[in-house]
C-alpha positions in Angstrom: 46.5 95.9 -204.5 43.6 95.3 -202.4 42.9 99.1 -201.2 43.4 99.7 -205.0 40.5 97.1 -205.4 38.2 98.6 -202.5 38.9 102.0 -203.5 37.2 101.2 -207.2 34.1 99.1 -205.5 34.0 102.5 -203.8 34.0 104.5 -206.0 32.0 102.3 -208.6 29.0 102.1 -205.5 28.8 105.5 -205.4 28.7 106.3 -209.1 26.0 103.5 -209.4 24.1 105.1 -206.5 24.5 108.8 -208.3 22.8 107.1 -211.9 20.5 105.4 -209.9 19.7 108.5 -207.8 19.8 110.7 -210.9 17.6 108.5 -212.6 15.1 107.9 -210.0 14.5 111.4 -209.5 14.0 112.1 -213.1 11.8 109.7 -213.9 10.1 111.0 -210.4 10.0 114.3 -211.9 8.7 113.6 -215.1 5.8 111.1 -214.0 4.7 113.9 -211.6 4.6 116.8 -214.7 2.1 113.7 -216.6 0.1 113.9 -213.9 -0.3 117.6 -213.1 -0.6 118.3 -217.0 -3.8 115.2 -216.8 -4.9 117.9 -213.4 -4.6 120.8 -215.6 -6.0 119.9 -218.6 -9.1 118.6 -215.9 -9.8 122.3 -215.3 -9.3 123.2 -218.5 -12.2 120.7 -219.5 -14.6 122.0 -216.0 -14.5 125.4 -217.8 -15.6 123.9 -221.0 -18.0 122.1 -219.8 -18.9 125.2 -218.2 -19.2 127.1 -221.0 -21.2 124.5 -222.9 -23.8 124.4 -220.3 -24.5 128.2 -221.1 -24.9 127.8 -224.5 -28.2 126.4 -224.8 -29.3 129.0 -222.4 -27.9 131.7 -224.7 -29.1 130.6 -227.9 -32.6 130.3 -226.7 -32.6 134.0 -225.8 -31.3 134.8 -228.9 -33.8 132.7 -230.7 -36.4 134.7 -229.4 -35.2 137.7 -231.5 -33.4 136.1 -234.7 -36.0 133.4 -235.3 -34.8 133.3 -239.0 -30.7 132.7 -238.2 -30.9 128.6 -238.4 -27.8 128.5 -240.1 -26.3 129.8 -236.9 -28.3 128.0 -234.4 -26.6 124.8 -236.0 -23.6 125.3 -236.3 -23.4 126.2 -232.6 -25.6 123.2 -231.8 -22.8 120.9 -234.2 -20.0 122.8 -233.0 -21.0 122.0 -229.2 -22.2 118.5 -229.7 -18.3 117.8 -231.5 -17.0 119.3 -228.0 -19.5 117.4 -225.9 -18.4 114.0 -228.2 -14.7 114.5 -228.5 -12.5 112.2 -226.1 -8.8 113.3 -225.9 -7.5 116.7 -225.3 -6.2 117.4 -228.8 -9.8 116.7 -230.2 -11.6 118.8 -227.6 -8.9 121.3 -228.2 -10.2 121.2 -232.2 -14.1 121.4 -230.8 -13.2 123.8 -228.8 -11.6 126.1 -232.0 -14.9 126.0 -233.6 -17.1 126.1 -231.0 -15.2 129.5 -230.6 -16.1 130.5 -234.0 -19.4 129.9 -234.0 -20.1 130.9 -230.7 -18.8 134.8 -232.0 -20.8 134.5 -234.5 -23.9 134.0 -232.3 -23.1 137.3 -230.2 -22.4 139.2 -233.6 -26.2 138.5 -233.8 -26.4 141.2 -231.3 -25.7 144.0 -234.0 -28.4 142.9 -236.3 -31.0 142.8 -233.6 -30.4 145.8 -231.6 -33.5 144.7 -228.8 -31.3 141.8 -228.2 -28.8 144.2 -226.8 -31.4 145.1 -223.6 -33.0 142.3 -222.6 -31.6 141.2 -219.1 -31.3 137.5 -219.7 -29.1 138.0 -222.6 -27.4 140.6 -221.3 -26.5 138.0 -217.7 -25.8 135.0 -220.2 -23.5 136.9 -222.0 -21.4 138.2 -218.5 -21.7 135.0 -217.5 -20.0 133.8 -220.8 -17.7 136.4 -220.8 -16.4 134.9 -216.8 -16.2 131.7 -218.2 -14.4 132.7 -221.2 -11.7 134.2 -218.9 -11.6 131.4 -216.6 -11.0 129.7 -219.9 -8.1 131.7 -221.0 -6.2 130.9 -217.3 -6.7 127.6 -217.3 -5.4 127.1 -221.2 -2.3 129.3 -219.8 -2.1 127.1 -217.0 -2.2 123.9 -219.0 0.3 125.1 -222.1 2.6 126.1 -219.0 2.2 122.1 -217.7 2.9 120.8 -221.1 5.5 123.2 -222.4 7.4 122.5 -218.6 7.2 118.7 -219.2 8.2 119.1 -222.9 11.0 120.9 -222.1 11.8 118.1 -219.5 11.8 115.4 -221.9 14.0 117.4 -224.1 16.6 117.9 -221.9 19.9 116.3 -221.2 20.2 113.6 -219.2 16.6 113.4 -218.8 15.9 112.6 -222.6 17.9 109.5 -222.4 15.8 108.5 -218.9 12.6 109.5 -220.9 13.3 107.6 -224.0 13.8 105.0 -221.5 10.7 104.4 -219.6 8.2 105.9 -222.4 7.8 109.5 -221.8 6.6 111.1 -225.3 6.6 114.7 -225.9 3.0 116.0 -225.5 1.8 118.1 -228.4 -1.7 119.1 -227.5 -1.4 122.6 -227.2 -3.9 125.6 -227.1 -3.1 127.4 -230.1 -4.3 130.6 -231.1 -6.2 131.1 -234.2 -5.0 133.3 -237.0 -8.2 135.4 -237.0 -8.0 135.3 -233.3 -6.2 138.4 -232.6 -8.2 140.9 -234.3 -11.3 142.3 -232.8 -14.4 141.1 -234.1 -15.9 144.7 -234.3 -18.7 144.1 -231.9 -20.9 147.3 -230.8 -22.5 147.5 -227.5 
């Protein structure tokens, strides 16, 4: 009887030590993919930022040419003041949609004004744009990657039941492409 009865408090030790060790660990895991999707979506919003900072640049070059385009001019001026203003990622994600829009509208400007096409400062604004644009597109990869990783995480047996436990919600900011997104705008250089 009493091996019987140390034999169970054995075995019921190292079954509580497994759920504890299993839980631990997840909940380890899953605090770590908050914080590296907080680290990516950081670079994500550098590269913004970056890309913000050219703007102003850009649209007084254009200015120079398309004096009479105001409808333009503020929509990229509203467009980047909503990105400049918006707190969370989901908003600057939405900012960051029609800053997009506007902002090809702007370089369509090119086609109407052919001069626009040779002057040098454009011409650098707009490769400097087009790096940041890229750098863009990797880090948005790199940050839907983060958040699809922790999603699936939290979805996951046993580490749903952990994460319904300690307050881990699934994280639904996503970069998402637009619907007029994947067709080419037609530009001629």
């Amino acid at each position: 009887m009493k091996i019987t009865l140390i034999v169970i408090l054995v075995v019921l030790l190292f079954g509580g030590l497994l759920v504890f060790g299993t839980v631990k660990s997840t909940y380890n895991n899953l605090a770590t993919e908050k914080v590296a999707i907080d680290a990516q979506w950081a670079q994500v919003d550098v590269a913004l930022q970056r890309r913000s900072d050219l703007i102003p640049n850009l649209v007084e070059t254009v200015k120079g040419f398309a004096k009479h385009e105001e409808t333009v001019f503020k929509d990229i001026a509203d467009a980047r003041a909503a990105l400049l203003g918006a707190r969370t990622p989901q908003e600057k994600i939405e900012a960051n949609g029609r800053l997009d829009g506007t902002l090809g509208r702007l370089l369509l400007l090119q086609e109407n004004y052919p001069q626009l096409r040779s002057n040098e400062n454009f011409l650098r604004l707009q490769d400097e744009l087009a790096g940041t644009e890229n750098r863009i597109a990797v880090e948005r990869r790199k940050y839907n990657e983060s958040v699809q990783r922790y999603n699936t995480d939290i979805a996951l047996f046993p580490s749903n039941v952990i994460a319904g436990m300690f307050g881990f919600r699934p994280n639904d900011a996503y970069f998402k492409t637009e619907a007029g997104a994947r067709q080419s705008p037609h530009v001629k250089f």
